[in-house]
KETORLUM-795173 format. One record per atom (N, C-alpha, C): residue in one letter; x, y, z. Coordinates in steps of 0.05 Angstrom, whole numbers, plus 5000, padded with zeros to 4 digits. Each point is the difference from the previous one (the first is absolute). Layout:
<pts>
AXYZ/...
</pts>
This chain:
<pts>
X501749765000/X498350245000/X501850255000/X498750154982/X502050275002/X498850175023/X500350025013/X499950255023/X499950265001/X498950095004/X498950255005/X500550195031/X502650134999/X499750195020/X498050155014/X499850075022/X497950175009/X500850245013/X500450284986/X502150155008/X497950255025/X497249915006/X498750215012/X496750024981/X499250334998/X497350144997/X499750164987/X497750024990/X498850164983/X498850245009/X501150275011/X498350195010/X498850144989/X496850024995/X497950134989/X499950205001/X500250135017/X500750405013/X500850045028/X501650174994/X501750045026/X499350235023/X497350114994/X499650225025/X497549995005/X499550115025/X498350065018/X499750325012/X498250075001/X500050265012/X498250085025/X502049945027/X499550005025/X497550195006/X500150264992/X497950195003/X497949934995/X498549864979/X497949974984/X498449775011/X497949985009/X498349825007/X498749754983/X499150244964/X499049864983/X502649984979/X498549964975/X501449834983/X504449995002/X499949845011/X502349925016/X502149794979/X501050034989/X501149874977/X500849675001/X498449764985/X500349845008/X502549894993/X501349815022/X502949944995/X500349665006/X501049844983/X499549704993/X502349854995/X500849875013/X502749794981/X498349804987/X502149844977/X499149834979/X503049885010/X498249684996/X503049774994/X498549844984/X500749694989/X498949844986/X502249745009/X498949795002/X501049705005/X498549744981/X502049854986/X498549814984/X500949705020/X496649875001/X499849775010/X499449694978/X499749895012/X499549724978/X497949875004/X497749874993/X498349875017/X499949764974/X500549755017/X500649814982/X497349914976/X497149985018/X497849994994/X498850284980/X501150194993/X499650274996/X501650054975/X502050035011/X503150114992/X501350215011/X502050284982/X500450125008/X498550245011/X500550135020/X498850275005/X501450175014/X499350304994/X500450215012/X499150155019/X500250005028/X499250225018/X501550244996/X498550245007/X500250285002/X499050045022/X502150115014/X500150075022/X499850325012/X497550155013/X499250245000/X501250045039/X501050265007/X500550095020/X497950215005/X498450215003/X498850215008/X500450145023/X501550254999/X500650055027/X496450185009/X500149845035/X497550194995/X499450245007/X502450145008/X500350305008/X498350204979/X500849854972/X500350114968/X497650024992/X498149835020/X497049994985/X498650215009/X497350064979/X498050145017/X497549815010/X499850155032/X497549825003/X498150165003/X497249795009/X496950124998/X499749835036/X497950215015/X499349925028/X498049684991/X500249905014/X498249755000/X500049915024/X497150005020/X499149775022/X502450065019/X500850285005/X501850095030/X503049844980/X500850014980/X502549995000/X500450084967/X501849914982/X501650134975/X499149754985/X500250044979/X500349784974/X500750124969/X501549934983/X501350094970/X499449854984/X499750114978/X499849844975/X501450024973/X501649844995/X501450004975/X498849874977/X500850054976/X499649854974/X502249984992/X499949634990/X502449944989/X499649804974/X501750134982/X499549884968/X502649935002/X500449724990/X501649874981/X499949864985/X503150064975/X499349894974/X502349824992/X500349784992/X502849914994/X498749904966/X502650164992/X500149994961/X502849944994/X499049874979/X502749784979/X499750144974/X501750034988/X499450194971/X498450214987/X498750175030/X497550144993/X498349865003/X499149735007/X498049875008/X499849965027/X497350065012/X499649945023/X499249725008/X501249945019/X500349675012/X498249975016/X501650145016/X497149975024/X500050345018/X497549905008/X499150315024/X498349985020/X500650265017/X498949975029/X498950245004/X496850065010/X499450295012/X498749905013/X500150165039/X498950015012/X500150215012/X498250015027/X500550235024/X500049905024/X502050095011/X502649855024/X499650145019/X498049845022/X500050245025/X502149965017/X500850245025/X501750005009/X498549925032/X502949845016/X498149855024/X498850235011/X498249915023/X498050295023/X502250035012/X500450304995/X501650105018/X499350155027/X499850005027/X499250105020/X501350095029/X499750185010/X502750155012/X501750164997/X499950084970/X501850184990/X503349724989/X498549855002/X503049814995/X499849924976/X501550134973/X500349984986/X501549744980/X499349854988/X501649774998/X500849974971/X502949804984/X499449994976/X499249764997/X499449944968/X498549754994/X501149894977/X499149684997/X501349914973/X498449834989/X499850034966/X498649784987/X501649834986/X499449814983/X500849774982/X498349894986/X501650004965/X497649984990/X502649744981/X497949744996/X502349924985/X499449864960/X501849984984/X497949954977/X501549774991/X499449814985/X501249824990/X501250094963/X502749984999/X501350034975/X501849834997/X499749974964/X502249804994/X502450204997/X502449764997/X502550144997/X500150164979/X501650265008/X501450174978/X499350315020/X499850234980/X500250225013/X497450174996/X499850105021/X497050204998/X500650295010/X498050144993/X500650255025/X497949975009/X500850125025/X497250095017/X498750225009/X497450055003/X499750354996/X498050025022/X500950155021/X498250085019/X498850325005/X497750005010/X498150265011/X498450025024/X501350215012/X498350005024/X498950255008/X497949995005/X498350285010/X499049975024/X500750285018/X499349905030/X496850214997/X497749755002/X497150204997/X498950125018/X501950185023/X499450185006/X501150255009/X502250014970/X501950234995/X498850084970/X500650254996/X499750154973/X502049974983/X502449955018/X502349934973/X500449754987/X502249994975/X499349874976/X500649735009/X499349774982/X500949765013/X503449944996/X502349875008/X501649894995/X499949794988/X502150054987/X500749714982/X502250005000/X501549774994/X503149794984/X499849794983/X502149944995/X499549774977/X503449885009/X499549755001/X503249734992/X499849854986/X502449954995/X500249744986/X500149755021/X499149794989/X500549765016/X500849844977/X500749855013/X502049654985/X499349725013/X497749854986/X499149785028/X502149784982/X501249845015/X501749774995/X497649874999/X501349624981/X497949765008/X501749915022/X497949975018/X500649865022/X499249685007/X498949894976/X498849784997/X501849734993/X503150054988/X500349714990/X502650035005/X501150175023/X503349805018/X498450195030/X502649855008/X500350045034/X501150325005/X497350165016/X500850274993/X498750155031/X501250265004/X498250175016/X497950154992/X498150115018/X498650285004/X502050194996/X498250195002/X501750265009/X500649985031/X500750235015/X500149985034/X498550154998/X498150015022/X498450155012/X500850055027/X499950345003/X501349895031/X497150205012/X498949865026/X498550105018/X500050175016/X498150205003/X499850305012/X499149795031/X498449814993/X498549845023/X499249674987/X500749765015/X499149744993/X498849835021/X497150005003/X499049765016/X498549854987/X499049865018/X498849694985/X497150144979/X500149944985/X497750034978/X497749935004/X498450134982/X497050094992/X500249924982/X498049784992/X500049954966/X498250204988/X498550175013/X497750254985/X501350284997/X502850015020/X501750284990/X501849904975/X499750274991/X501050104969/X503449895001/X500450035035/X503750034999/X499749655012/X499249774993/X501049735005/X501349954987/X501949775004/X501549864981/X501149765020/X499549784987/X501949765014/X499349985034/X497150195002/X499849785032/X500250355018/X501550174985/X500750275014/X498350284989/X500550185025/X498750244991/X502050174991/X501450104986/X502750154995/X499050294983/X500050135023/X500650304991/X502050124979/X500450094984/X502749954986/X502050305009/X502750095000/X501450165007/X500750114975/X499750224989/X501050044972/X502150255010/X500650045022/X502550195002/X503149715005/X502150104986/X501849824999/X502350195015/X498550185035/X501850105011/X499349865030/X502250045013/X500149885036/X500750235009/X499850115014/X500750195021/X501349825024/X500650125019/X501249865032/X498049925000/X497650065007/X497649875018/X498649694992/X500849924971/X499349784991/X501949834999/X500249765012/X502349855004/X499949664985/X497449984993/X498949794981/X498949984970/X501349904983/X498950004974/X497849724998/X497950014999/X497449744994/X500549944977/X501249904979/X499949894973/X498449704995/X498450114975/X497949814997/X500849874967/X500649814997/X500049854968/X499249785000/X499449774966/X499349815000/X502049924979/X499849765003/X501549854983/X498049774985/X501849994968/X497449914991/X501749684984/X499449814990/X500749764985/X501749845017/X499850115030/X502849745013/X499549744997/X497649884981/X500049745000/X501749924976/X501450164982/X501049994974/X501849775012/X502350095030/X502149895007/X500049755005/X502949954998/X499649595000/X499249935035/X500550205013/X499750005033/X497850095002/X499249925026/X497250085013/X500950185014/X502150135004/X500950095024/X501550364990/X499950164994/X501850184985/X500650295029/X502950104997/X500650265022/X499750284988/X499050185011/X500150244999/X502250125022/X501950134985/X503250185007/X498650335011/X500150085011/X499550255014/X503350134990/X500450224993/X502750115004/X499650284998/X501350255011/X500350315001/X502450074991/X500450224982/X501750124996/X499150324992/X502850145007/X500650185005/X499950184968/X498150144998/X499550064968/X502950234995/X501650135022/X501750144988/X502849804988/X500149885018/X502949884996/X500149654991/X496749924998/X498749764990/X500749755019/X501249995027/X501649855018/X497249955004/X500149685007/X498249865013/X500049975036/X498050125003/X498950005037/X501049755013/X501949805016/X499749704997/X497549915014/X499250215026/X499749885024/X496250064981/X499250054983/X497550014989/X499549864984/X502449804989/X499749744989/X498649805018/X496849814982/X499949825015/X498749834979/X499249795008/X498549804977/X497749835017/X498149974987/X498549905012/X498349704977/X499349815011/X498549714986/X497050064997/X499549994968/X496950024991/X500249634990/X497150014998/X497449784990/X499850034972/X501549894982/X497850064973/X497350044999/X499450214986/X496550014998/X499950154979/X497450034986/X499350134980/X500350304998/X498550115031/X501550295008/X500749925028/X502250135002/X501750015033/X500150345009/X497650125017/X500050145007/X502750065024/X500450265011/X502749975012/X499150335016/X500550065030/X500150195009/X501850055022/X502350144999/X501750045013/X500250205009/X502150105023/X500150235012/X502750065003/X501150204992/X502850034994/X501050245027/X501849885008/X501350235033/X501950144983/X498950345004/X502150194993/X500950085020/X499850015024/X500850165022/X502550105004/X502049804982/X502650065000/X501450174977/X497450004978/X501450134978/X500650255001/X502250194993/X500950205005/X498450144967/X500350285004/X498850094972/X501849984974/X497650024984/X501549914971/X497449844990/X501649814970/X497350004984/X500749704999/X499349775006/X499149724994/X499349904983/X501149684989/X498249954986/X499849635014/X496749994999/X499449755022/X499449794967/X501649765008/X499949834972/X498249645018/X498649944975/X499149675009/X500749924982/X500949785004/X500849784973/X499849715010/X497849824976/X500149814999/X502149845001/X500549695006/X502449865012/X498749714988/X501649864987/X498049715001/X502449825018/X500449765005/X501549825022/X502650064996/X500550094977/X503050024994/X501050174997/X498050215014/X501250305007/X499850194973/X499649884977/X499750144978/X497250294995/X500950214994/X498950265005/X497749924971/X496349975004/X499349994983/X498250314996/X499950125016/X497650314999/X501150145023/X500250284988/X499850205018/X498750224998/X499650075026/X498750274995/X500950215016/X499450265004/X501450225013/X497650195010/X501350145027/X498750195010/X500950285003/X500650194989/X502350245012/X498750225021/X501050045024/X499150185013/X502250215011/X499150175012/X502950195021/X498149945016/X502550095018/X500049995035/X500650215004/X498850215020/X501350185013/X500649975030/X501049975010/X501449905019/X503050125019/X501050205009/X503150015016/X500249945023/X500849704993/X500449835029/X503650145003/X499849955031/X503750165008/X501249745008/X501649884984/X501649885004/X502450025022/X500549875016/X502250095025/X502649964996/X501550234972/X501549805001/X502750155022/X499950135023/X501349985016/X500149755014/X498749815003/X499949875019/X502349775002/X501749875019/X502249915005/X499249704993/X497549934986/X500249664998/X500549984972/X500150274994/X501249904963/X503749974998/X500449794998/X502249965006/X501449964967/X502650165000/X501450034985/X501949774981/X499349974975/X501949834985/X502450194991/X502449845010/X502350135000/X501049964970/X498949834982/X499649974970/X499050254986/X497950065011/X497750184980/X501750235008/X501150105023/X500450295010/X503050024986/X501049764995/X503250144990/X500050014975/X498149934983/X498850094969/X499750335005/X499450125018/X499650365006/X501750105013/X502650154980/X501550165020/X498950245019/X500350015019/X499750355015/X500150124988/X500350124981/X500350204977/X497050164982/X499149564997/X497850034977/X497949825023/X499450135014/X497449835021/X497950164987/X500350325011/X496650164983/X499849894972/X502450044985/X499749994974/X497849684991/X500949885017/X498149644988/X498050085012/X499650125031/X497650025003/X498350134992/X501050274986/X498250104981/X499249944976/X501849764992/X499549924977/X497949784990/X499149945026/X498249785003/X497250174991/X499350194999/X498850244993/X498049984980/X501349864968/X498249954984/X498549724996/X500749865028/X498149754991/X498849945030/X499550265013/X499050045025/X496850014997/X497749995023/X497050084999/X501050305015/X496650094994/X501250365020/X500149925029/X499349805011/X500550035023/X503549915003/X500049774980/X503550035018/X500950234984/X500250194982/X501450195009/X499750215015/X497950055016/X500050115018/X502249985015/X500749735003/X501349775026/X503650204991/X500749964976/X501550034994/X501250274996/X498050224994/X500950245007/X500650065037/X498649895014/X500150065016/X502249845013/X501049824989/X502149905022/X502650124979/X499650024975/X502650254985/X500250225022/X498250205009/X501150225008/X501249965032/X499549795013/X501049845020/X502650085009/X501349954963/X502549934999/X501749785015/X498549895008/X500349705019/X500949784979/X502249945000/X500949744982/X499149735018/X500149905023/X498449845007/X498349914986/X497850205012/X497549954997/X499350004960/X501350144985/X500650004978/X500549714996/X502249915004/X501049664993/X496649765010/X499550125024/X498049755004/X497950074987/X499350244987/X496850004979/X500949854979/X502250054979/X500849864982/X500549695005/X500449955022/X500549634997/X497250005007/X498450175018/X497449845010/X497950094964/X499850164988/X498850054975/X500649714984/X502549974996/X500549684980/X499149825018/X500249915030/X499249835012/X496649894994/X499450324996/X496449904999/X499649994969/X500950144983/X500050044972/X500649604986/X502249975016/X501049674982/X501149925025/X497949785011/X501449925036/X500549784989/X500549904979/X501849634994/X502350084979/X500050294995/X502350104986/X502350245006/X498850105029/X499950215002/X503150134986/X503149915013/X502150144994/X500449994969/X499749774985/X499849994967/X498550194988/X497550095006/X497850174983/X501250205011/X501150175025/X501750225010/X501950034975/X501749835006/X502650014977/X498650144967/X498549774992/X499350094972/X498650284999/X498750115021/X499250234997/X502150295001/X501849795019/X502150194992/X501950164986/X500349774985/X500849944974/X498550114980/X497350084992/X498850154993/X500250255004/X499750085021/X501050285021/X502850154983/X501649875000/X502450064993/X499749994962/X499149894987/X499450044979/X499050214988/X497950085011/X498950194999/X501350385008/X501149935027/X501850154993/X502350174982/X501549704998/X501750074979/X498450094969/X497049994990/X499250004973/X498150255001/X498550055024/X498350215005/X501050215025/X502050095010/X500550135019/X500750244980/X498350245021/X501250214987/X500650285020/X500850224999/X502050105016/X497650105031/X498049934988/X498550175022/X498749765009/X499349744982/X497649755013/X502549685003/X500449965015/X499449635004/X499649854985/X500549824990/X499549834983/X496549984996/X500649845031/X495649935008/X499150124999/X500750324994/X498950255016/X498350094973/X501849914972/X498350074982/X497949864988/X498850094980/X497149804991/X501349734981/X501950064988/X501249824988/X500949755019/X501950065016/X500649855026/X497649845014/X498250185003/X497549955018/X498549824989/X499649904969/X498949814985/X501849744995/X502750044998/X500749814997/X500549845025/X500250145021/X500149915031/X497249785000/X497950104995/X497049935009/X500049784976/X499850084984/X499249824974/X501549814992/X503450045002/X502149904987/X500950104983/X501849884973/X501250094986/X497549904972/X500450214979/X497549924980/X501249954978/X498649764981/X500849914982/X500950154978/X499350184996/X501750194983/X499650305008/X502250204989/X499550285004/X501750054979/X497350244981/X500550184988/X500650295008/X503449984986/X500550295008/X501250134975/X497850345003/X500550124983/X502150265014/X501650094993/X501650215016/X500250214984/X499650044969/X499850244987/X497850034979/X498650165001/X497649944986/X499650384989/X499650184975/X498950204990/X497550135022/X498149755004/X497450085008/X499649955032/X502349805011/X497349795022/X503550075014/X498850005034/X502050055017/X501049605005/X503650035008/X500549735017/X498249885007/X499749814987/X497649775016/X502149755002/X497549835009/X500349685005/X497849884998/X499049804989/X497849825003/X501149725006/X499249905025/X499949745014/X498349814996/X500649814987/X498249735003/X500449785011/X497149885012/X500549815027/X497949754978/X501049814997/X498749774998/X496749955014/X501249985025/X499149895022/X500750245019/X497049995024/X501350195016/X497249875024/X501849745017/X497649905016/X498149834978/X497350085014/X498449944975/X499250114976/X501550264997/X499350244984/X501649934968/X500349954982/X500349984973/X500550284980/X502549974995/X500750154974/X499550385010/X501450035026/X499350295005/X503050154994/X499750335000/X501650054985/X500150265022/X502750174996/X500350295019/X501050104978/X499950355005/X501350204979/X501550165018/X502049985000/X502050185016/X500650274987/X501150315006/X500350184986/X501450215021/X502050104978/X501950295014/X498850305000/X499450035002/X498750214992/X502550245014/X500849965007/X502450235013/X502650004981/X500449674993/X501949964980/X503750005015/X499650055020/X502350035016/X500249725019/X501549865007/X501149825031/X499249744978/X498149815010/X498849794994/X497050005014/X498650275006/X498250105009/X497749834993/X499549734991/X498549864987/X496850055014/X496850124987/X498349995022/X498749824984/X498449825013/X497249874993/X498650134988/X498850034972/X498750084985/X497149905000/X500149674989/X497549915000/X500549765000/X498149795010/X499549695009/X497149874997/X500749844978/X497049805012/X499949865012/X500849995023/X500949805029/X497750065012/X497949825010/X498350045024/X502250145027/X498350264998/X502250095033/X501450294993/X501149944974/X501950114996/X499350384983/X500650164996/X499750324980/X499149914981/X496550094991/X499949944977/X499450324980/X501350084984/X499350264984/X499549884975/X497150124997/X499249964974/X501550294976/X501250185011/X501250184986/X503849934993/X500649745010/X502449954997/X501850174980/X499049864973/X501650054981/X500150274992/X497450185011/X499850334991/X502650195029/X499949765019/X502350225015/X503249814989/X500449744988/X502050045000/X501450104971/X498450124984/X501150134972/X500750265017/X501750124985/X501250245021/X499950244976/X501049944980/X498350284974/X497749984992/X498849784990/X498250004975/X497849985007/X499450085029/X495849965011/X499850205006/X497950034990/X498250285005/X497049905019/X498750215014/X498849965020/X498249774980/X499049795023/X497749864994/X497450105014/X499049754990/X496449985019/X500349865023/X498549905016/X499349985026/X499649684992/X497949984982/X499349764986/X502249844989/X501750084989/X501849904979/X501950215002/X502049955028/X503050165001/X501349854975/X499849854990/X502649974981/X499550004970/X497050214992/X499049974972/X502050204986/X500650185015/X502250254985/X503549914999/X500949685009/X502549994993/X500250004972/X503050114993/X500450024973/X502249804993/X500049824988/X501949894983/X502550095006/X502049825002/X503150085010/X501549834978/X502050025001/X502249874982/X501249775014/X499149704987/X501149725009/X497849945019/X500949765002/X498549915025/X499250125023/X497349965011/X500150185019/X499149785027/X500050135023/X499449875021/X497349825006/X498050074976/X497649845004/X500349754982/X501750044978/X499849654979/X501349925024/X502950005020/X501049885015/X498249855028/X498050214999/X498249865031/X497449864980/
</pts>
């Protein structure tokens, strides 16, 4: 099964206006999850959030109640497939306690690609209705051994077979924000698995594993596996402990296993954490490898520890500025062995070394009189990312300032992404990040109009780059 990331939401409109009593702007997330139903086939839930601050209500029987209308349409070539209109009341609200709410509506489609087109009007506001439109992509989930999507739960108890949100025995609220704050310390993830009778075993494992979406290191201690039943569908609800995760952005993976450990399906979850847990690393039980510490002269202690910098979350650099201005080499030496300790604890002094070794590369290829090797964007990618399968460098060009364009094969699970580096000062090796289609990473849709340096004249808003003019030879866009 090809897999499908789930990178977050769809926000419908983004304001509210505190003052105003009536028509109060309604504000909605959109997600979508494709399921399998063996008896059925495939289908799609759409998944609706409603905040209910956003709604207008009407008095009813000593308390509040709202009413929405909601149209949807899913079309394949300008043809409509299927559709939905109704009007969606919002629960009794009473007390002044305002609540949000969620629907699910789900449709059965065969494989291939649709869009989907939604409308909603809250009927007791004057303003216009909202709408969006996506694309979706339903895989067949019918003829190998494959997942759901993940669903992960806002709330899961034992099911209602007459609510809208059952599935598999459960009531599951669905969560369409793909953020944690401190206060949430549990992820509920809900999937099925579908054809495990294909296998020559009755018996097949699901692999739990976390990794770290900046630097792609696998979590160990969030590795686990657990023994399923062949069945036609193998429902599955788990509860994942973040309590320890520090902030930064995750990605939570399941993968099928048959007896011989062979990886047959996976699927993915990506979330952030916000999170600054304080690590102690004064404390006297971290005890020193007299190996790791004589790899760091007194000389260059800040220098590694700042250099750890670009493949840090914000909370450890927090950690790290603050024990730099210290000026404490100590305590300097034990963040760096305790960082690789937790980073690679069955590798730790080897993956130190090689990073080092990087460190110093970088230096010597990107240092310039005022930045650090790591310190620059050039440094700072190849630190995080690695080194990329090719780079184009142009260094004299009529039209277009010093560039570079970087290409990465592979980057994690990411495929064929690319950076545009550029001087624009023209002096040191001042290299800045220009533009990236890296999830994460600067993206300018005006790239190529700021890095021509004579021949653009102002653009549009719409189309910064309809007024580049033609330069002599190759230019920086046949290269990206």
């Amino acid at each position: 099964m090809k897999y499908i990331l789930l990178t977050g939401f769809i926000s419908l409109l983004c304001f509210f206006n505190h003052g105003q009593k009536q028509n109060r702007e309604l504000r909605a997330y959109l997600d979508n999850k494709q399921f399998y139903a063996p008896t059925l086939g495939n289908y799609v839930e759409f998944h609706l959030k409603f905040f209910g601050y956003s709604i207008n209500y009407k008095g009813q029987d000593d308390g509040l109640i709202g009413e929405v209308a909601v149209q949807m349409s899913i079309t394949q070539s300008n043809e409509v497939i299927a559709s939905d209109a109704y009007r969606l009341s919002t629960p009794f609200m009473k007390d002044s306690i305002i609540e949000d709410f969620y629907d699910i509506k789900r449709f059965m489609l065969e494989p291939g690609a649709y869009t989907f087109n939604l409308e909603l009007q809250d009927l007791n506001s004057t303003n216009a209705p909202l709408s969006t439109s996506q694309t979706i992509t339903v895989q067949d989930l019918s003829n190998a051994i494959s997942f759901s999507d993940i669903e992960v739960a806002e709330l899961a108890t034992k099911g209602d077979e007459n609510s809208v949100f059952f599935k598999s025995g459960y009531n599951i609220i669905p969560r369409l924000s793909t953020f944690y704050p401190e206060e949430l310390n549990t992820i509920p993830v809900y999937f099925e698995i579908y054809n495990s009778r294909m296998l020559e075993d009755t018996i097949f494992g699901i692999k739990q594993s976390l990794y770290n979406a900046t630097n792609e290191l696998e979590i160990i201690e969030y590795t686990k596996y657990s023994k399923h039943y062949a069945a036609e569908v193998v429902p599955i609800l788990k509860k994942v402990d973040i309590s320890n995760l520090t902030t930064g952005k995750y990605i939570l993976n399941y993968t099928i296993v048959n007896k011989n450990m062979k990886e047959l399906s996976t699927q993915s979850y990506i979330f952030d954490r916000s999170y600054d847990k304080k690590l102690d690393f004064y404390s006297d039980e971290i005890v020193i490898d007299p190996a790791f510490q004589k790899s760091i002269t007194d000389d260059s202690v800040e220098y590694y520890l700042e250099s750890l910098i670009p493949i840090s979350g914000s909370s450890e650099v927090k950690n790290i500025i603050k024990i730099a201005k210290t000026k404490d080499n100590v305590v300097a030496r034990k963040y760096i062995q305790l960082y690789w300790a937790k980073t690679a604890p069955h590798s730790t002094y080897d993956e130190w070394i090689k990073y080092k070794q990087q460190v110093v590369a970088v230096e010597r290829l990107y240092a310039n009189n005022f930045q650090e090797g790591f310190e620059t964007d050039r440094g700072r990618v190849y630190l995080q990312y690695g080194s990329p399968a090719e780079i184009i460098t142009q260094a004299f060009s009529s039209s277009e300032y010093p560039h570079e364009i970087w290409r990465y094969n592979k980057i994690g699970k990411f495929s064929n992404k690319r950076f545009v580096f550029y001087n624009p000062d023209l002096v040191n090796k001042a290299y800045r990040l220009l533009h990236s289609d890296m999830i994460g990473e600067l993206k300018n849709p005006a790239w190529q109009s700021d890095l021509v340096r004579r021949n653009t004249m102002k653009g549009n808003i719409d189309n910064p780059n309809s007024n580049i003019q033609d330069s002599y030879g190759k230019g920086a866009l046949d290269d990206y």
